[in-house]
C-alpha positions in Angstrom: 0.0 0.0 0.0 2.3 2.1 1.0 4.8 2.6 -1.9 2.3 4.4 -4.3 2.1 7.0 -1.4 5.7 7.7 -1.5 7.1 10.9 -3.3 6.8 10.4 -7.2 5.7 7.3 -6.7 3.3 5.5 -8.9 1.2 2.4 -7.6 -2.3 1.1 -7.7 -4.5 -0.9 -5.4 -4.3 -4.3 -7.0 -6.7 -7.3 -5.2 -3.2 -9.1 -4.3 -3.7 -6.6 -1.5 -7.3 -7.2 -0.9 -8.3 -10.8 -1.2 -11.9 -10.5 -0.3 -12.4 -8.4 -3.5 -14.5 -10.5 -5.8 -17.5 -8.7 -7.2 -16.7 -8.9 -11.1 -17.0 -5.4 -13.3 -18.9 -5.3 -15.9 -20.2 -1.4 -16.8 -16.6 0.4 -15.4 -17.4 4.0 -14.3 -18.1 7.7 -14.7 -16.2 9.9 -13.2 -18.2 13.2 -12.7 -15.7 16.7 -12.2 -17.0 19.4 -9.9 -15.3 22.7 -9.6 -16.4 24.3 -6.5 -13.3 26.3 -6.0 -14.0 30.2 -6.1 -11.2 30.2 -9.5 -10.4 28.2 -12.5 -8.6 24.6 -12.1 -7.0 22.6 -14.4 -7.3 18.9 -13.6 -4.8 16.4 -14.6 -5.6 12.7 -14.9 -3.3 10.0 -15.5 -3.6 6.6 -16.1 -1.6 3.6 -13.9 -2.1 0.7 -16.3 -2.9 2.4 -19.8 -6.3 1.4 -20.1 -7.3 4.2 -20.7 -6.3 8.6 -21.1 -9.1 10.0 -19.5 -10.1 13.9 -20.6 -7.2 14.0 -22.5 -5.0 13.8 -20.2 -5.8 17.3 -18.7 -8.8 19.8 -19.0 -9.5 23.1 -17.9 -12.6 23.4 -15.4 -14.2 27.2 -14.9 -15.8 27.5 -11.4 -19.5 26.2 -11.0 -18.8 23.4 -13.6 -19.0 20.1 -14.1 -17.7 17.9 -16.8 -17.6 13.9 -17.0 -15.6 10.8 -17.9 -16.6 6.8 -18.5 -13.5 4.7 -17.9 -13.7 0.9 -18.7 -13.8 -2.0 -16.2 -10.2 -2.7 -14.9 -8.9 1.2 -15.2 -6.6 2.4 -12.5 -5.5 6.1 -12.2 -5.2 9.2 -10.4 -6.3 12.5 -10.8 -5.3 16.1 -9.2 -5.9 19.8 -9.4 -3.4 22.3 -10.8 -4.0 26.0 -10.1 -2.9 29.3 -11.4 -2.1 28.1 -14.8 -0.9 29.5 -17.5 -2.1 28.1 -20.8 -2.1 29.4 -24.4 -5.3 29.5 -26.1 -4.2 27.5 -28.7 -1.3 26.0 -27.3 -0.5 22.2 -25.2 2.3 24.1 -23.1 2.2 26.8 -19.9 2.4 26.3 -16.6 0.8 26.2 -13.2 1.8 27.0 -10.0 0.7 23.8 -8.2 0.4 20.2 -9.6 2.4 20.9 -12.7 2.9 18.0 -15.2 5.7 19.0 -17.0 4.6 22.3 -18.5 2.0 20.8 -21.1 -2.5 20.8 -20.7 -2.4 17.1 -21.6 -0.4 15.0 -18.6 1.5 12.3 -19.6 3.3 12.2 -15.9 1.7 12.9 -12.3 1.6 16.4 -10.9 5.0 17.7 -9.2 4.2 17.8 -5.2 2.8 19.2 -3.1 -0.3 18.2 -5.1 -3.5 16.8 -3.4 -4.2 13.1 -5.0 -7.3 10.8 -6.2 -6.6 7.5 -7.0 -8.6 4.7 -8.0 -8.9 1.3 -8.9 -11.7 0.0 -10.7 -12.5 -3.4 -10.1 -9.4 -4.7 -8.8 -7.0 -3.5 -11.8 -6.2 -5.2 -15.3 -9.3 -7.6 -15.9 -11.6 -6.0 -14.4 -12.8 -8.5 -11.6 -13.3 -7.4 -8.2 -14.0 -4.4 -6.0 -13.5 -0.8 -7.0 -11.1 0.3 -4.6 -9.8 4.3 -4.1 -8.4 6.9 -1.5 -7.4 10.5 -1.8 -4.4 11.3 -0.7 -2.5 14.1 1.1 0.8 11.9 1.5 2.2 14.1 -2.0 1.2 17.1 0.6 -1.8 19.3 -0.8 -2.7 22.0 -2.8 -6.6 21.8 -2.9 -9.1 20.2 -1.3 -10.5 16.8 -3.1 -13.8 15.2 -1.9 -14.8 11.5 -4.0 -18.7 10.8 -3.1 -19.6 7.4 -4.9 -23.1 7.2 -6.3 -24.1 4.2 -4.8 -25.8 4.2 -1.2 -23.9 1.7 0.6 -25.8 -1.1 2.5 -22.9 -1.9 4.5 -18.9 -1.6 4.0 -17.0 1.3 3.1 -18.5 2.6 -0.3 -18.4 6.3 0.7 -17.0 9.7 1.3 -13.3 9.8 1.3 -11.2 13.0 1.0 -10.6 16.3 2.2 -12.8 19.4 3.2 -10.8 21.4 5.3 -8.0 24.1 3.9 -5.1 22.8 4.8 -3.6 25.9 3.2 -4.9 28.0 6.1 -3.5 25.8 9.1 -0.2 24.7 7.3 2.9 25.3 9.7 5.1 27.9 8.4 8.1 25.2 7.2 6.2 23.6 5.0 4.1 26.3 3.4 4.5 27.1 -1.1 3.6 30.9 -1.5 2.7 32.4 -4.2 4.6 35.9 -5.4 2.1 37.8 -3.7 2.9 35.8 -0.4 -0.1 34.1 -0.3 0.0 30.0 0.8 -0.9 28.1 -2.5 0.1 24.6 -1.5 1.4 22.8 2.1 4.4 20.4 1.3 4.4 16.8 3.3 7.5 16.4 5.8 8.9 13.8 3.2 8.9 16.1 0.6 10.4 19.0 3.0 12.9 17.5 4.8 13.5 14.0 3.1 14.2 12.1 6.3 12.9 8.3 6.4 10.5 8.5 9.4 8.6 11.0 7.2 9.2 9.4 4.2 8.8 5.8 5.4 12.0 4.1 3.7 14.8 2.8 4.9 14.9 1.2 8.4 11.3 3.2 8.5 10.3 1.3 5.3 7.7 -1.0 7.2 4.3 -0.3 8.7 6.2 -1.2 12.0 9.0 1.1 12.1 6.6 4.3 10.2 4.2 5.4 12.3 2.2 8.6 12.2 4.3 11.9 13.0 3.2 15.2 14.5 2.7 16.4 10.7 1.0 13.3 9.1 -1.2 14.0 12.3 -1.9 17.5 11.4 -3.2 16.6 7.8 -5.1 14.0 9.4 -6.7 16.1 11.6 -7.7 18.4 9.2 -8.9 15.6 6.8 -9.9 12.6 9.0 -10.7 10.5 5.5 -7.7 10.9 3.6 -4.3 9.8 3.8 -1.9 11.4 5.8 1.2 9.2 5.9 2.4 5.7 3.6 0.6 3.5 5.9 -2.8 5.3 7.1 -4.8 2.1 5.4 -7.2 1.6 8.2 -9.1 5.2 7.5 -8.0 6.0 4.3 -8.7 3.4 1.8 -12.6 3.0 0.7 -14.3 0.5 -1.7 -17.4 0.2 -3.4 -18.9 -3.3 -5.6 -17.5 -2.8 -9.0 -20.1 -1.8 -11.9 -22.5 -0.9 -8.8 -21.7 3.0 -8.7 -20.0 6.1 -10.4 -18.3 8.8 -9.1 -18.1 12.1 -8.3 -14.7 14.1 -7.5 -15.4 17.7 -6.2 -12.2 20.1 -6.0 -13.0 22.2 -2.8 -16.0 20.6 -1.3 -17.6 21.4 1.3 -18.7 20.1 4.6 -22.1 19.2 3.6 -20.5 17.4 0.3 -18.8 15.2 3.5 -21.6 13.9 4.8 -23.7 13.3 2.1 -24.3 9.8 1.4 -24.4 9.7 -2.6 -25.3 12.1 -5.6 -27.4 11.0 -8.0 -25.8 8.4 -10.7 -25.6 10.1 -13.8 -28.2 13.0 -13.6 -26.4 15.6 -12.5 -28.1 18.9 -14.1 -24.9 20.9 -14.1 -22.9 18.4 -16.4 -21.4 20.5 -19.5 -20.2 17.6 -21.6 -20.2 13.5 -20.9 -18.2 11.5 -23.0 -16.1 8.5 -23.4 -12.1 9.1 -23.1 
């Protein structure tokens, strides 16, 4: 679990991980884009297993709107918001000031940290057989708030609300804050990313859940976001599933506390959609 949640990482739950996954996908999912940050974001998707390039790649997403993907049984991926970019009209290249993917719209690698983190997979991986399984993730540190609200209404298990209300920008300690050039905070690093060491980055002789425990930082993010990740090996909390081909998805940037504890949106019929489409 944990090496996926480690600095430029890249893993994705597989069911090696979670043998009790067995529900087979049949439909995949949608994944429905909310922007209910008071600015423009730009989010940036990438595919773990190339299944599948969903949006592109990368999109732009105007405040108030809403735009939607379908990815295919078996898909695995993440997804992220950048902010304050810089794009030309006509042009692939700019940049932004958090979750940057190499100075292009269309992300062909993950967003540079800190960068708050979605990731998914849809019934157990490659194959498409088994749970869906998904987490957001503040281990990368954060830059805006993420919230994922499956459609289904879950019966029993943990098909529900995972991510991250709170502005972690607003109550990040002054050591690992990103300003802006007006001085403003625009994204909170993670102690791994700030200071390197192994008990924050959980390598090394810290590389097992035994020797990497939680931290006095990882405990800050988690207190501010009690359904995220806040270190490599916050499973217990963090990591939610829902019976693949039962439910779609939607993944607010900035959501707000009543987003938390609502217990599903309605599949497919959301009003403020601007465009649904395959990838």
């Amino acid at each position: 679990m944990a090496a996926f949640l480690l600095k430029f990482s890249f893993f994705f739950l597989t069911p090696l991980l979670f043998p009790g996954s067995s529900a087979a996908a049949r439909s995949g999912a949608t994944f429905t884009f909310k922007n209910n940050c008071p600015y423009t974001v730009w989010p940036g998707t990438l595919s773990g297993n190339g299944v599948a390039v969903l949006g592109g790649g990368g999109f732009e997403l105007p405040t108030n709107a809403s735009t939607s993907f379908w990815a295919p049984p078996g898909w695995s991926g993440r997804f992220w918001a950048r902010t304050r970019c810089l794009f030309g009209s006509s042009s692939n290249s700019g940049t932004c000031a958090t979750g940057d993917c190499g100075g292009v719209l269309r992300c062909a690698v993950g967003g540079a940290p800190p960068v708050t983190l979605a990731e998914f997979t849809l019934g157990g991986g490659s194959g498409g057989a088994g749970n869906d399984f998904y987490d957001v993730s503040l281990v990368d540190g954060y830059n805006v708030g993420i919230g994922v609200q499956p459609s289904a209404v879950a019966t029993s298990g943990n098909c529900r609300f995972a991510g991250c209300v709170a502005d972690v920008n607003a109550r990040c300690p002054a050591e690992l804050r990103v300003a802006a050039k007006s001085g403003d905070t625009v994204a909170c690093r993670s102690a791994c990313e700030a200071f390197g060491a192994r008990e924050y980055c959980c390598t090394g002789d810290h590389g097992l859940p035994a020797t990497c425990g939680p931290t006095s930082y990882s405990q800050l993010f988690k207190a501010a976001c009690p359904a995220a990740y806040s270190y490599a090996y916050d499973d217990a909390t963090s990591t939610f599933t829902c019976a693949a081909g039962t439910t779609d998805y939607l993944i607010t940037f900035c959501p707000s506390a009543a987003d938390g504890q609502s217990k599903s949106y309605p599949a497919r019929a959301e009003t403020d959609i601007i465009n649904t489409h395959a990838p």
